[in-house]
Backbone as CSV, one residue per row, in Angstrom:
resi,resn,N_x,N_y,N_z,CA_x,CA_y,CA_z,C_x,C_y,C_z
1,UNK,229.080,-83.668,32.040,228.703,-82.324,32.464,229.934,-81.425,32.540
2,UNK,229.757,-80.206,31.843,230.777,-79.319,32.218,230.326,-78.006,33.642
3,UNK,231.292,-77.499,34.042,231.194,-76.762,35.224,231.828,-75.651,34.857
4,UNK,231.019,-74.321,34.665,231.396,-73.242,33.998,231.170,-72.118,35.328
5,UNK,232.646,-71.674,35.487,232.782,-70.601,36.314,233.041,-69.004,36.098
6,UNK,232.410,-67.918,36.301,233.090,-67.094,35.808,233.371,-65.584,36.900
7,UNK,233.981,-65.439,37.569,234.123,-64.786,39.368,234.191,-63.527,38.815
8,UNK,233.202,-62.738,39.120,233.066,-61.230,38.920,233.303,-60.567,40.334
9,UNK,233.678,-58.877,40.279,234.113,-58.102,41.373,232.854,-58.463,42.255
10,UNK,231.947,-58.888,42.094,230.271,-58.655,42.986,230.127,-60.624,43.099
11,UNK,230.217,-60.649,42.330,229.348,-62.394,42.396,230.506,-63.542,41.724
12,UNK,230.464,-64.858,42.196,231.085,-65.773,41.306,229.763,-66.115,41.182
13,UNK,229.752,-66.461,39.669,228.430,-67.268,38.769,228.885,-68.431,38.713
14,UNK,228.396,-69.410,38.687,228.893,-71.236,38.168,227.521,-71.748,37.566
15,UNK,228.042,-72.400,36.504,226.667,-72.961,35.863,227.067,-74.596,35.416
16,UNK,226.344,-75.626,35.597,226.471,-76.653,35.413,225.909,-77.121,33.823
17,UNK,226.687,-77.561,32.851,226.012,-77.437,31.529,226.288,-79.297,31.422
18,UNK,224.705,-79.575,30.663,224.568,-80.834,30.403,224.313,-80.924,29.270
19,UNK,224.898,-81.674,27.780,224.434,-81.227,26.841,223.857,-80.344,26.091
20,UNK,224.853,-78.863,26.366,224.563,-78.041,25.884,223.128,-77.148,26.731
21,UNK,222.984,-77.455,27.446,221.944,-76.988,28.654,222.379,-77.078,30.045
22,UNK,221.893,-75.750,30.696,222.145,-75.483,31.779,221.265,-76.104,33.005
23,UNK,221.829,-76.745,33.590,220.904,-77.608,34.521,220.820,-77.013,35.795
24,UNK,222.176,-75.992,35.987,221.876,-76.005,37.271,222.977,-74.186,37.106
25,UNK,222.570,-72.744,37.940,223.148,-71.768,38.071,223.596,-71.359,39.384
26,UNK,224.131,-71.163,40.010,224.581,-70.811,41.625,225.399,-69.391,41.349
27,UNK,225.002,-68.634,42.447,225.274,-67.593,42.396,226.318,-67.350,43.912
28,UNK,227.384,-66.992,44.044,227.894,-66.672,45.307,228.420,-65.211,45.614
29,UNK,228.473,-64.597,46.705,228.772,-63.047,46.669,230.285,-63.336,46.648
30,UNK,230.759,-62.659,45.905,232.375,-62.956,45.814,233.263,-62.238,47.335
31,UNK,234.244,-62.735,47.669,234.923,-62.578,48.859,236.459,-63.154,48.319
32,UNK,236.850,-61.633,48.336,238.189,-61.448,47.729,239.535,-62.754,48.676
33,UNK,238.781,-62.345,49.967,239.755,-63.079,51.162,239.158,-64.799,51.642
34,UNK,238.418,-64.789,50.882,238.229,-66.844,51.163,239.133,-67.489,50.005
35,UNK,239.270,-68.681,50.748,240.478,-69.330,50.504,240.057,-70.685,49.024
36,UNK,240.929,-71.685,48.813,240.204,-72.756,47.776,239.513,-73.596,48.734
37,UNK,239.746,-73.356,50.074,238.872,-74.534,50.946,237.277,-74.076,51.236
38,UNK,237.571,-72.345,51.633,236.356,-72.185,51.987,235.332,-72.320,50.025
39,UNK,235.725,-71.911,49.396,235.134,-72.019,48.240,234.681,-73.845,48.185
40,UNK,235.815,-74.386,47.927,235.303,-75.904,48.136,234.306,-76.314,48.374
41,UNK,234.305,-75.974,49.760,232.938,-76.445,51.132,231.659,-75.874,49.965
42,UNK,231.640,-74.613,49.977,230.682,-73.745,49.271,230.304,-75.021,47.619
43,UNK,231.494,-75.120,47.391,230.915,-76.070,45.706,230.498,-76.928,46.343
44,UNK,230.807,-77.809,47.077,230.701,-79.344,47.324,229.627,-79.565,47.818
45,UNK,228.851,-78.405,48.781,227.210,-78.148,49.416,226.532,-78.023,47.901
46,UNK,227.330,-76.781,47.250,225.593,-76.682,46.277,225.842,-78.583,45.395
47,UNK,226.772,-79.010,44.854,226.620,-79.846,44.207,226.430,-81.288,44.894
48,UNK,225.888,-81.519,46.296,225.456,-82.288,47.121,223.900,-81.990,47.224
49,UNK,223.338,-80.478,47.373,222.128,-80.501,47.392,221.228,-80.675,45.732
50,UNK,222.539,-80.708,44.702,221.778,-80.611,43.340,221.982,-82.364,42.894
51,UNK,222.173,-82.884,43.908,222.735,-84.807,43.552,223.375,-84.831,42.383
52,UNK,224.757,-84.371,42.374,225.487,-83.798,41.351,227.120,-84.712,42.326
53,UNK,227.335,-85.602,41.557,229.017,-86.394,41.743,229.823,-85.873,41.250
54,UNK,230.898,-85.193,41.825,232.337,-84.603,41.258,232.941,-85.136,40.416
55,UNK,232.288,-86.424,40.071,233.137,-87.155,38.940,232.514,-87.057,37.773
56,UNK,231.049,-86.769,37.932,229.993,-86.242,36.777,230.774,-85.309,35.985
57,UNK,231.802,-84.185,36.238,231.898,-83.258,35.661,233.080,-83.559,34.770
58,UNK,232.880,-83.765,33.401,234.314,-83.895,32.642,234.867,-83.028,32.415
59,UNK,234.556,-81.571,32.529,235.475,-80.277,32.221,235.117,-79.410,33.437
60,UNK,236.367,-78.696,33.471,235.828,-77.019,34.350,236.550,-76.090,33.440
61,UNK,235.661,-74.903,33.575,236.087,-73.379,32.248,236.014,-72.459,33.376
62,UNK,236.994,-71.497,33.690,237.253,-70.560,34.898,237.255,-69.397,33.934
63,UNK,237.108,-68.593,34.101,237.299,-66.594,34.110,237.036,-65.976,35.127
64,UNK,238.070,-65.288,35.138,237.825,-64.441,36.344,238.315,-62.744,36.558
65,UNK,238.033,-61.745,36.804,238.539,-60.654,36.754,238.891,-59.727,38.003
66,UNK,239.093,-60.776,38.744,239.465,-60.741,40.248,240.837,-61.547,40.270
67,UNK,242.118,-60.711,39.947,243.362,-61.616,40.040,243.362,-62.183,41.638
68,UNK,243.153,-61.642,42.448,243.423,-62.803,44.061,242.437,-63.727,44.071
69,UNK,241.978,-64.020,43.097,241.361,-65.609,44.136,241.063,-66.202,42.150
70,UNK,242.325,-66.553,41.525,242.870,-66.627,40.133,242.954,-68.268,40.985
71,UNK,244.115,-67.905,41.592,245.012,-69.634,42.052,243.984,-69.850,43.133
72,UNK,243.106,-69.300,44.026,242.581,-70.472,44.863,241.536,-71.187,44.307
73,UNK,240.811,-70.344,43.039,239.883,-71.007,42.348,240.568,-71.943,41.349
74,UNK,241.876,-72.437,41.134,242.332,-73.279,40.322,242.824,-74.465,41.461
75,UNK,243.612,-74.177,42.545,243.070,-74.570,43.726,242.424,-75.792,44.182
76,UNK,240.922,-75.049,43.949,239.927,-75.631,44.463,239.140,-76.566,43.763
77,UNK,239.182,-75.899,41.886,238.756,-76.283,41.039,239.857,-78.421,40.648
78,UNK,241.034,-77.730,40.999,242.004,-79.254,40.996,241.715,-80.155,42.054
79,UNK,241.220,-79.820,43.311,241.169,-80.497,44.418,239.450,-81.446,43.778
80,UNK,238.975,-80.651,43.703,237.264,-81.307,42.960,237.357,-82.310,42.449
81,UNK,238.440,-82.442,41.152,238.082,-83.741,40.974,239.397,-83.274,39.403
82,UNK,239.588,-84.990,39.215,240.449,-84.791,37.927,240.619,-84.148,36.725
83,UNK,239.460,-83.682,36.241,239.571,-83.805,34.463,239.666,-81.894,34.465
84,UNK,239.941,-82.224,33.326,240.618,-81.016,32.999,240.277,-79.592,32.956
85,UNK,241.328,-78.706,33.120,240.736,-77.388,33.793,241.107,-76.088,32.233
86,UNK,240.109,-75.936,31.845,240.806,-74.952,30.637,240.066,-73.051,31.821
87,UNK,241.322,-72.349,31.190,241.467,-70.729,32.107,240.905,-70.024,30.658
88,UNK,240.177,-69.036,30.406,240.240,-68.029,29.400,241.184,-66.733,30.143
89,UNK,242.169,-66.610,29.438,243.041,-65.463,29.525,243.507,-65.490,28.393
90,UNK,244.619,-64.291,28.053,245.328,-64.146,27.015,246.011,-64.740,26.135
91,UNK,246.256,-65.771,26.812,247.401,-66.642,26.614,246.423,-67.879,24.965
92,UNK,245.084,-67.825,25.553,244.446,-68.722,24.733,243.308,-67.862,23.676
93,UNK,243.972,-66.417,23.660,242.641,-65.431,22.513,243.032,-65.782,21.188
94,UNK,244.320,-66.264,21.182,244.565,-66.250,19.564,243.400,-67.772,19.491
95,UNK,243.294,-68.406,19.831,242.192,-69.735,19.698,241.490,-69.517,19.306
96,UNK,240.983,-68.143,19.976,239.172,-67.895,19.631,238.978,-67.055,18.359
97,UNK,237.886,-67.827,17.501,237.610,-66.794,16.085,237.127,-65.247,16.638
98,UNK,237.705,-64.609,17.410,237.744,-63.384,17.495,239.123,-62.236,17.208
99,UNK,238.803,-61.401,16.735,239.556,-60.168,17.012,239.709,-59.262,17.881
100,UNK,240.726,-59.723,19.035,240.192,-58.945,20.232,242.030,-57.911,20.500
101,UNK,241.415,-56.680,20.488,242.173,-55.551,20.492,243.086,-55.417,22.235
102,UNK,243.743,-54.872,22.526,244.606,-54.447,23.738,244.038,-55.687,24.192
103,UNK,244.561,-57.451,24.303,244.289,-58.283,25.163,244.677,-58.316,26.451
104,UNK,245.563,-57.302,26.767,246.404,-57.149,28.280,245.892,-56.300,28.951
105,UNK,244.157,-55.699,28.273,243.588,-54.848,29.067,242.260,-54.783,28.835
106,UNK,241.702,-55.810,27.907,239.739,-56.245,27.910,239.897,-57.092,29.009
107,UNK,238.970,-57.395,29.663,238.595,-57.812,30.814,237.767,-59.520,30.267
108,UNK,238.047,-60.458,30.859,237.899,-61.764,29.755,236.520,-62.156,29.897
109,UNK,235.922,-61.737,30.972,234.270,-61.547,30.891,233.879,-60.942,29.590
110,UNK,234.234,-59.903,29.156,233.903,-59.260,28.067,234.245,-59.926,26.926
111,UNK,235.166,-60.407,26.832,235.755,-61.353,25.751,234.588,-63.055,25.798
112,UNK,234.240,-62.960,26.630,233.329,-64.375,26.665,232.077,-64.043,26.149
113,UNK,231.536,-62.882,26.498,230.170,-61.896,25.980,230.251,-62.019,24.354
114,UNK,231.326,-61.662,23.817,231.585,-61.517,22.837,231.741,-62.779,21.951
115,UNK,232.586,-63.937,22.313,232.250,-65.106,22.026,230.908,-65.515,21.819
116,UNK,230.022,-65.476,22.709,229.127,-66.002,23.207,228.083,-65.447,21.598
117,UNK,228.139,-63.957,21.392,227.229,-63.145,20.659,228.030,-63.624,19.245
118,UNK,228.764,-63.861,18.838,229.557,-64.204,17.886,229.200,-65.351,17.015
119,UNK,229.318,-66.591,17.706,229.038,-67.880,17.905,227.502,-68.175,17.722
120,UNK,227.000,-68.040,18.937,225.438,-68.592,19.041,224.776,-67.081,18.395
121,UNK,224.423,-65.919,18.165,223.694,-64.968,17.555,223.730,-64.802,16.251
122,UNK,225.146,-64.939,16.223,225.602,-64.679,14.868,225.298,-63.019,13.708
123,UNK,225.728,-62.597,15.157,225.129,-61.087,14.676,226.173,-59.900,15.312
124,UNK,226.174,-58.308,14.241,227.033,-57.656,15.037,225.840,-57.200,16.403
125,UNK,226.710,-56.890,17.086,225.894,-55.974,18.484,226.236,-55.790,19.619
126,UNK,226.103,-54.646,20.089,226.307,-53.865,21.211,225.772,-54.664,22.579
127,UNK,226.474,-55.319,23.042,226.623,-55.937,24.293,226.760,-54.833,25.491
128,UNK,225.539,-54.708,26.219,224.848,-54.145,27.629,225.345,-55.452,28.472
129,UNK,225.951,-55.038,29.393,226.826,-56.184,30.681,226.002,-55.302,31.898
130,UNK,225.364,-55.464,32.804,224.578,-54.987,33.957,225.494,-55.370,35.016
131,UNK,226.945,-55.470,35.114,227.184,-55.909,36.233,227.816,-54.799,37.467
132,UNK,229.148,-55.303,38.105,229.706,-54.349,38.701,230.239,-53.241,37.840
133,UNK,230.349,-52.895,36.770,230.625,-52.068,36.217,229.824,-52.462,34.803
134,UNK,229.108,-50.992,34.096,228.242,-51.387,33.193,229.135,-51.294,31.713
135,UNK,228.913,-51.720,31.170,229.968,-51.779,29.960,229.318,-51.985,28.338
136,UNK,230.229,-51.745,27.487,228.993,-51.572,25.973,230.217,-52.001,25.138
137,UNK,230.025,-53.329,24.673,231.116,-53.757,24.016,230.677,-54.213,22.650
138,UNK,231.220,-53.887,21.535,230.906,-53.486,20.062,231.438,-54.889,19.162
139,UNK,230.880,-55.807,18.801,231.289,-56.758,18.420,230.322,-56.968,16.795
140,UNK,231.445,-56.488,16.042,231.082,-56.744,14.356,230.467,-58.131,13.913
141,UNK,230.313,-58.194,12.833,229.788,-59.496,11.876,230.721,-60.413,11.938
142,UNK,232.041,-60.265,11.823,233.696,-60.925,11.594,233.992,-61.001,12.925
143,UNK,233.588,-60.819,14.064,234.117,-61.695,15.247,235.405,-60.356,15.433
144,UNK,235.322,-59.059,15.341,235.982,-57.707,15.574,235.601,-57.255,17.061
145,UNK,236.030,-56.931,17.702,235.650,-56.489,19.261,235.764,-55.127,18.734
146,UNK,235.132,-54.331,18.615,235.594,-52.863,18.044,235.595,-51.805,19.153
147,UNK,235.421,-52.091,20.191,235.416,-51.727,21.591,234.474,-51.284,22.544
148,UNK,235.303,-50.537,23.871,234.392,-51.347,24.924,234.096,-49.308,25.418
149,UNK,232.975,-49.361,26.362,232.322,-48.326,26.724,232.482,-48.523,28.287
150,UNK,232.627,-47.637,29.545,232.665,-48.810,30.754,231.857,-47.807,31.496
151,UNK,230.912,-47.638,32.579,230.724,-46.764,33.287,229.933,-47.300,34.712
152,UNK,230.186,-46.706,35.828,230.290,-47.664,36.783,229.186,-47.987,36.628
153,UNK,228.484,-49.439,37.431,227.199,-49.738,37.318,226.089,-49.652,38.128
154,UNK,225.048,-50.109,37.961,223.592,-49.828,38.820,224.133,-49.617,40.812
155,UNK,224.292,-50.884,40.971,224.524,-50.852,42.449,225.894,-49.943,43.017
156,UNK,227.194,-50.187,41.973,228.174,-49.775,42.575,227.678,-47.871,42.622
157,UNK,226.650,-47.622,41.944,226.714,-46.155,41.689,225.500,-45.842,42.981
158,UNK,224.986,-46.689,42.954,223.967,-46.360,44.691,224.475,-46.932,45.508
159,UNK,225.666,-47.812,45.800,226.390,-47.727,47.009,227.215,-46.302,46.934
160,UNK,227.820,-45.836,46.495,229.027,-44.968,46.534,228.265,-43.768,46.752
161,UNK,226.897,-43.236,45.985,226.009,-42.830,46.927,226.309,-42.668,48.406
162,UNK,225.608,-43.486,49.128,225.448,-43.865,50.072,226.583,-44.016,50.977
163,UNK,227.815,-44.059,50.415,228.656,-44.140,50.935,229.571,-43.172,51.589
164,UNK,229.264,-42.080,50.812,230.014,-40.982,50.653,229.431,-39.756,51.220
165,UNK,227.933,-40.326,51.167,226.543,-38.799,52.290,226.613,-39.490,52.820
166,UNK,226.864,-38.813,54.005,226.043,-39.164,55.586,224.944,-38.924,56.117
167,UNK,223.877,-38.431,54.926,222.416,-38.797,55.288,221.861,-39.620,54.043
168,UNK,222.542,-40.169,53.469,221.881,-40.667,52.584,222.251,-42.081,52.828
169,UNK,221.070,-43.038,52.495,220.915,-44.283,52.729,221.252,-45.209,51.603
170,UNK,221.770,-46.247,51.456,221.421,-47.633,50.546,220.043,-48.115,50.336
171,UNK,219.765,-47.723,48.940,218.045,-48.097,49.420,218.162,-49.270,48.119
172,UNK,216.755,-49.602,47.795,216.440,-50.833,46.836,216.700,-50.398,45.627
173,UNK,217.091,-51.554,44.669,217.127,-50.996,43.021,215.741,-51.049,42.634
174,UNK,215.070,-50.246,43.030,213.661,-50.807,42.130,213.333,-49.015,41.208
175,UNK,212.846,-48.652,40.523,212.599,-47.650,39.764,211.025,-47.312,39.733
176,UNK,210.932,-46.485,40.794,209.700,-45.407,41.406,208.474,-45.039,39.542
177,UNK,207.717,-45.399,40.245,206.433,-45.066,38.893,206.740,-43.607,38.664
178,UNK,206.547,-43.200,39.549,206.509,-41.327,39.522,208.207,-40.685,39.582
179,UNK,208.651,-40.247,38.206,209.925,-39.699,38.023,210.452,-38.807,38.637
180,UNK,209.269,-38.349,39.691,210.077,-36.975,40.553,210.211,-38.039,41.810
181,UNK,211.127,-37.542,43.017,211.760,-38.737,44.477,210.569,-37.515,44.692
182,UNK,209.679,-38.271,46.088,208.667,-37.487,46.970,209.868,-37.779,47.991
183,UNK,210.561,-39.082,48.608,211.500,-38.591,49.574,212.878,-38.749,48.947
184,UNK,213.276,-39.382,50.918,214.760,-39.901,50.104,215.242,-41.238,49.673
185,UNK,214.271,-42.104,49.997,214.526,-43.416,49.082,213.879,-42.800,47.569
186,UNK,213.277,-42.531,47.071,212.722,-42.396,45.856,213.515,-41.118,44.868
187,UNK,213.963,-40.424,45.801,214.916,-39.721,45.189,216.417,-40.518,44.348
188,UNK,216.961,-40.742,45.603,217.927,-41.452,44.970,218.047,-42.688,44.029
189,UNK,216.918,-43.796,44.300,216.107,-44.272,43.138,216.052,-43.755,41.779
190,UNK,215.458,-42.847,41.441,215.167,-41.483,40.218,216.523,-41.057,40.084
191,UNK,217.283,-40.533,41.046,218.557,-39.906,40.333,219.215,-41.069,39.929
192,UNK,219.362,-42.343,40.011,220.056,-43.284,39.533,219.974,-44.074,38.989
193,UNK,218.276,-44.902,39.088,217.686,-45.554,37.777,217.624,-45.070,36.720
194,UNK,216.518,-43.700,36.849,216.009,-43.000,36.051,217.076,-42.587,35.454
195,UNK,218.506,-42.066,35.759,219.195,-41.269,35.345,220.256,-42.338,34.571
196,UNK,220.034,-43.632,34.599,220.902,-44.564,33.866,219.846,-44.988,32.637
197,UNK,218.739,-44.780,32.693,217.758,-45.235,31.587,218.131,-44.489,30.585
198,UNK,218.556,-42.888,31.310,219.020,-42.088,29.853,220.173,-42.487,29.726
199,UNK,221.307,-42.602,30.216,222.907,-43.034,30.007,222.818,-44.150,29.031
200,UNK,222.391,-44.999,29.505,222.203,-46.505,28.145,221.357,-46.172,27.283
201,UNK,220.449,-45.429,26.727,219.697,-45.105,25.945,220.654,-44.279,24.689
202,UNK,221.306,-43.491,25.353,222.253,-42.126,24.773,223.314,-42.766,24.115
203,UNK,223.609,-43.880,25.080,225.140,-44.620,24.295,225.006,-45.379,23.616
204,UNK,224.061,-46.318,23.720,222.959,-46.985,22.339,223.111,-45.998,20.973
205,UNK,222.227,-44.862,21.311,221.793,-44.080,20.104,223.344,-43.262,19.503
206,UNK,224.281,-42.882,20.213,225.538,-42.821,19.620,226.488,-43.383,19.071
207,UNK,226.625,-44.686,19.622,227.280,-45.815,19.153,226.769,-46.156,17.670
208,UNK,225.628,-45.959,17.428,224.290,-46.426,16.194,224.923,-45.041,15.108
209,UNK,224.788,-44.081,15.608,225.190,-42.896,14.488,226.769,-43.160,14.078
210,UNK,227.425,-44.419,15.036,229.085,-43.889,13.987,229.308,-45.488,13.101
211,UNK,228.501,-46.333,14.249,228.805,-47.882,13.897,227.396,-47.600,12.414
212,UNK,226.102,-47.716,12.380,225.196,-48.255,11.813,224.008,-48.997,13.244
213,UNK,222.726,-48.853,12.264,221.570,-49.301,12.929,221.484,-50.920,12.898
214,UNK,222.314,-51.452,12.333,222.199,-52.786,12.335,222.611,-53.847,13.226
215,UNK,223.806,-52.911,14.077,223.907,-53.775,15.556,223.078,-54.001,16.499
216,UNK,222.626,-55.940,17.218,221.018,-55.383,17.893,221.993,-55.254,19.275
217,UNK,221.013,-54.909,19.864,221.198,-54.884,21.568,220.850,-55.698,22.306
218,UNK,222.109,-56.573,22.685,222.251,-57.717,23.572,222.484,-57.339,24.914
219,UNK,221.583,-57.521,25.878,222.130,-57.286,27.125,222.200,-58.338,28.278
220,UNK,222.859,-58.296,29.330,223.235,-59.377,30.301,223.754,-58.844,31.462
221,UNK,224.322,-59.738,31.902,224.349,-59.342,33.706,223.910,-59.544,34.620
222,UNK,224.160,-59.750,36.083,223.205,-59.617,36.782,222.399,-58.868,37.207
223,UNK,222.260,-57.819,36.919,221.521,-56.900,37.139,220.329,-56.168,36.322
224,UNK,220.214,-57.026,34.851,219.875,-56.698,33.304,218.226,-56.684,34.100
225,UNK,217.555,-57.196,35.188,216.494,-57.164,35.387,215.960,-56.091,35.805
226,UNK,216.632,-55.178,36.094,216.268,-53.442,37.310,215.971,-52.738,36.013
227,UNK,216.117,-52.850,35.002,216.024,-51.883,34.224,215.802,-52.166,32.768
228,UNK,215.355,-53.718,32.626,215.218,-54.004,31.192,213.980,-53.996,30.351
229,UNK,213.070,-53.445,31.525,211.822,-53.056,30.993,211.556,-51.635,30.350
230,UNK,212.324,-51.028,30.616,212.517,-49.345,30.438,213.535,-49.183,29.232
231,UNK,214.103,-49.892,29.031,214.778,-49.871,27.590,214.064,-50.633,26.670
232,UNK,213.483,-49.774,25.888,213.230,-50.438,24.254,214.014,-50.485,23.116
233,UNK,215.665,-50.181,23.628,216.287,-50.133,22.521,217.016,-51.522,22.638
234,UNK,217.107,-52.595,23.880,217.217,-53.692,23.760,216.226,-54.557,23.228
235,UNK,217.022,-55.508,22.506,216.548,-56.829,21.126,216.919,-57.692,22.272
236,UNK,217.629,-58.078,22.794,217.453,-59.659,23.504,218.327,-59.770,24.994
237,UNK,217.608,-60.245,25.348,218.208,-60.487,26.514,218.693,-61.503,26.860
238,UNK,219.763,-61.903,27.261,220.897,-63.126,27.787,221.136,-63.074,28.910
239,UNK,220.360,-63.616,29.824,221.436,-63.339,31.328,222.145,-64.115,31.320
240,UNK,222.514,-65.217,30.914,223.766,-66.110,30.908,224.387,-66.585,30.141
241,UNK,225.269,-65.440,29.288,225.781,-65.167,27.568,227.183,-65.037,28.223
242,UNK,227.601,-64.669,29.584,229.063,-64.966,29.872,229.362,-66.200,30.072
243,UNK,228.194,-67.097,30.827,228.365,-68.373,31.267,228.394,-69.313,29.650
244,UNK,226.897,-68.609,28.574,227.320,-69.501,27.156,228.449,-69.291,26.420
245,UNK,229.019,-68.196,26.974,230.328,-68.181,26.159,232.090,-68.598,26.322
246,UNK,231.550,-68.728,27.512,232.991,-69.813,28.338,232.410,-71.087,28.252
247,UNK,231.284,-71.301,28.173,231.359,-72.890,27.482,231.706,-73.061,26.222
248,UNK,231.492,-72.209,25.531,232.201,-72.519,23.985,233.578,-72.434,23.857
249,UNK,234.638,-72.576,25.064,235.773,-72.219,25.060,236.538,-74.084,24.489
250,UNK,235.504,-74.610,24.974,236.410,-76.374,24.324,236.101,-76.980,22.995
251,UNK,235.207,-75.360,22.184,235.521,-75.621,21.050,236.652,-75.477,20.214
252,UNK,237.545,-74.345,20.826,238.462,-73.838,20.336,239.873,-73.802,21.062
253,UNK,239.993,-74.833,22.235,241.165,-75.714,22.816,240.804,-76.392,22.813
254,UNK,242.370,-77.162,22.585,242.272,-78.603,22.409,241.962,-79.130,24.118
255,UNK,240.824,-80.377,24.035,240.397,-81.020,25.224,240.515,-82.349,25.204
């Protein structure tokens, strides 16, 4: 079994892959200030309640885009158990059959998206990321990253909302039947669902007028569910195309 990690600004994802299948996904809210112990405790519960032995796991694959908790998740990941720990960073892009532009400033989540669509799709296309920040990353036929789009995402844009009025509340991501807000949960709902249905729609249909109609629309994230019914310009959905694509990382280091 491999143990595929990948720590986003909002969530660490971990997915347990068994022959090429995912047996098991855990989701944790990321916490910039816990340590490799408190993380530990946290692995060692979920993989005690999934009857999962630390020795089961012959690989761990880390990404992360949270530099402070880089070393406690390597850390924690060494304390687990022996076998070997491969990192996706810079240091290992020339490995990957990709072409990936400014490597000292794509974000390696994005670079795994891209793997991932490369590899297993085998197709060019515009990669939709739903996460803490929403992003549109352009990946050719030839394994070309042709670049990235970034704009903040679903939640971070209705917290900051909320953050910033002092009558305005944190309300649910859910997207109101009726496009006009009757209050103020449904308002801000509408100004921010509704108003991102056109944002990804627009950057879809622009990206298409300079690239070509032939890139499909891959989207992912955690968040790809608030809003993937309302886009018809997405072709497929992946929610776990960062996690398939840091597993394909021990195709292309040596293990």
């Amino acid at each position: 079994m491999n143990l595929v990690i990948d720590i986003g600004n909002s969530n660490v994802v971990a997915g347990l892959q068994n022959n090429g299948n995912w047996v098991h996904i855990w989701r944790f809210k990321t916490d910039k200030q816990a340590t490799a112990l408190d993380y530990g405790i946290k692995f060692l519960n979920v993989l005690w309640e999934a009857g999962i032995k630390t020795e089961a796991i012959k690989l761990k694959i880390l990404s992360t885009v949270v530099p402070e908790l880089k070393d406690e998740f390597i850390k924690m990941l060494n304390n687990l158990n022996d076998s070997q720990l491969l990192i996706l960073d810079k240091s290992i892009f020339p490995s990957l059959n990709l072409n990936i532009p400014v490597p000292d400033e794509i974000g390696t989540d994005l670079v795994a998206n891209a793997l991932a669509v490369h590899n297993i799709y085998k197709t060019c296309a515009i990669i939709v990321d739903f996460g803490t920040a929403l992003t549109f990353t352009l990946v050719d036929k030839s394994g070309n990253i042709l670049g990235v789009n970034i704009a903040p995402g679903l939640k971070t844009a209705m917290n900051a909302l909320g953050d910033k009025t002092s009558q305005l509340d944190i309300v649910p991501l859910t997207l109101p039947d009726n496009p006009l807000g009757t209050n103020t949960e449904t308002a801000i709902q509408n100004g921010v669902l509704l108003g991102y249905t056109g944002l990804i729609s627009y950057m879809i249909t622009k990206i298409k007028e300079v690239y070509g109609n032939d890139f499909k629309v891959i989207a992912t994230g955690g968040l790809v569910h608030v809003l993937k019914h309302k886009l018809p310009e997405i072709d497929i959905i992946a929610p776990n195309l960062t996690l398939d694509g840091l597993a394909l990382l021990s195709k292309f280091v040596n293990v």
